[in-house]
C-alpha positions in Angstrom: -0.5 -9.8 -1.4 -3.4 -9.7 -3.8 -3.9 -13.3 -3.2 -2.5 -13.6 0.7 -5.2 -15.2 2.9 -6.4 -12.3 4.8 -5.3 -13.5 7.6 -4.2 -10.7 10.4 -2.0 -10.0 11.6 -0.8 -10.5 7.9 3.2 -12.1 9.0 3.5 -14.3 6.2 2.7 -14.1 2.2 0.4 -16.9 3.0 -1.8 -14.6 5.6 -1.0 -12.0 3.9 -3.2 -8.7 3.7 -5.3 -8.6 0.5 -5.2 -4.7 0.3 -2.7 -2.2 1.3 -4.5 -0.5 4.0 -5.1 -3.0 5.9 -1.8 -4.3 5.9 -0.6 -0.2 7.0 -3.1 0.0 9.5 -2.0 -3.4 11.4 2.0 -2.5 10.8 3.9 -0.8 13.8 5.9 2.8 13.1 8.4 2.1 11.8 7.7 -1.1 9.9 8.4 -2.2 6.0 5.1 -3.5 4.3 6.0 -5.2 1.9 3.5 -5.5 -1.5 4.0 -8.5 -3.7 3.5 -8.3 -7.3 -0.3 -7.7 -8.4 -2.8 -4.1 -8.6 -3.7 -2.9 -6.5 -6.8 -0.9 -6.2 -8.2 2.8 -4.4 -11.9 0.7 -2.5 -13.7 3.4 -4.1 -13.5 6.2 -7.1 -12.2 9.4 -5.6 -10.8 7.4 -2.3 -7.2 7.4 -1.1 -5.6 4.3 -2.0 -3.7 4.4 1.4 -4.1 6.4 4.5 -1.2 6.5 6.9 -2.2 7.8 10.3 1.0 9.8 12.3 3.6 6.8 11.8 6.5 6.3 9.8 6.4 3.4 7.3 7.8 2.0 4.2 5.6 0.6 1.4 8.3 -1.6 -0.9 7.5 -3.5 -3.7 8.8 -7.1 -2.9 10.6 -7.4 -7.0 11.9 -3.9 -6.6 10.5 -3.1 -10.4 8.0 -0.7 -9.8 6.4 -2.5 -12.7 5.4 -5.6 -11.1 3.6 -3.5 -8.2 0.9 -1.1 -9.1 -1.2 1.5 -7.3 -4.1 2.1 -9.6 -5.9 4.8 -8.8 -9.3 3.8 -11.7 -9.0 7.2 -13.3 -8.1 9.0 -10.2 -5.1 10.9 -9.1 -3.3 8.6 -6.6 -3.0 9.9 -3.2 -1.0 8.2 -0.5 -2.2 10.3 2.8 -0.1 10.9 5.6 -2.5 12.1 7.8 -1.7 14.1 11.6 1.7 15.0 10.0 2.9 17.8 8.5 4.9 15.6 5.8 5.1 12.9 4.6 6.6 10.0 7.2 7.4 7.4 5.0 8.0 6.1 1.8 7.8 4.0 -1.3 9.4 2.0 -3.4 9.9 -0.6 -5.9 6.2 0.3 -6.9 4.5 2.1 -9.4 1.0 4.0 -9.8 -1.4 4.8 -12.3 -4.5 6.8 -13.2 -6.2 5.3 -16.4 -9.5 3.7 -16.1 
């Protein structure tokens, strides 16, 4: 949640991670992270906005309108990395992205 406390290990919308890779890092294979309404925002120009590291999640948008949730990449293609996999392990949903600065 863009305004969740910060709080890991993020179980509530009131401790809720403030960015999505810190909520995917702390979630389990398997798990649903769920992104309430808000932008959210790559840390830095030509950075991956999330990194997945070799376990199967789901990123879901909490409205399901992809336009309540956005992934904005400043200018910059969005990238959601998947990395030690040969494909992608995951996905998204109810969630939307964009490059304009």
């Amino acid at each position: 949640a863009t305004n969740g406390g910060h709080v890991f290990p993020y179980t509530s919308w009131e401790t809720a991670a403030t960015n999505i890779q810190a909520a995917v890092t702390a979630a389990t294979a398997g798990a649903t992270v769920w992104l309430s309404n808000g932008v959210y925002a790559a840390a830095a120009s030509n950075s991956t906005v999330v990194t997945i590291n070799n376990k199967p999640l789901t990123l879901r948008g909490a409205s399901g309108n992809p336009a309540d949730v956005v992934i904005d990449g400043a200018g910059d293609e969005i990238e959601m990395s998947w990395v030690n996999s040969s494909e992608p392990l995951g996905t998204v949903s109810g969630a939307a992205s964009r490059t304009v600065a």
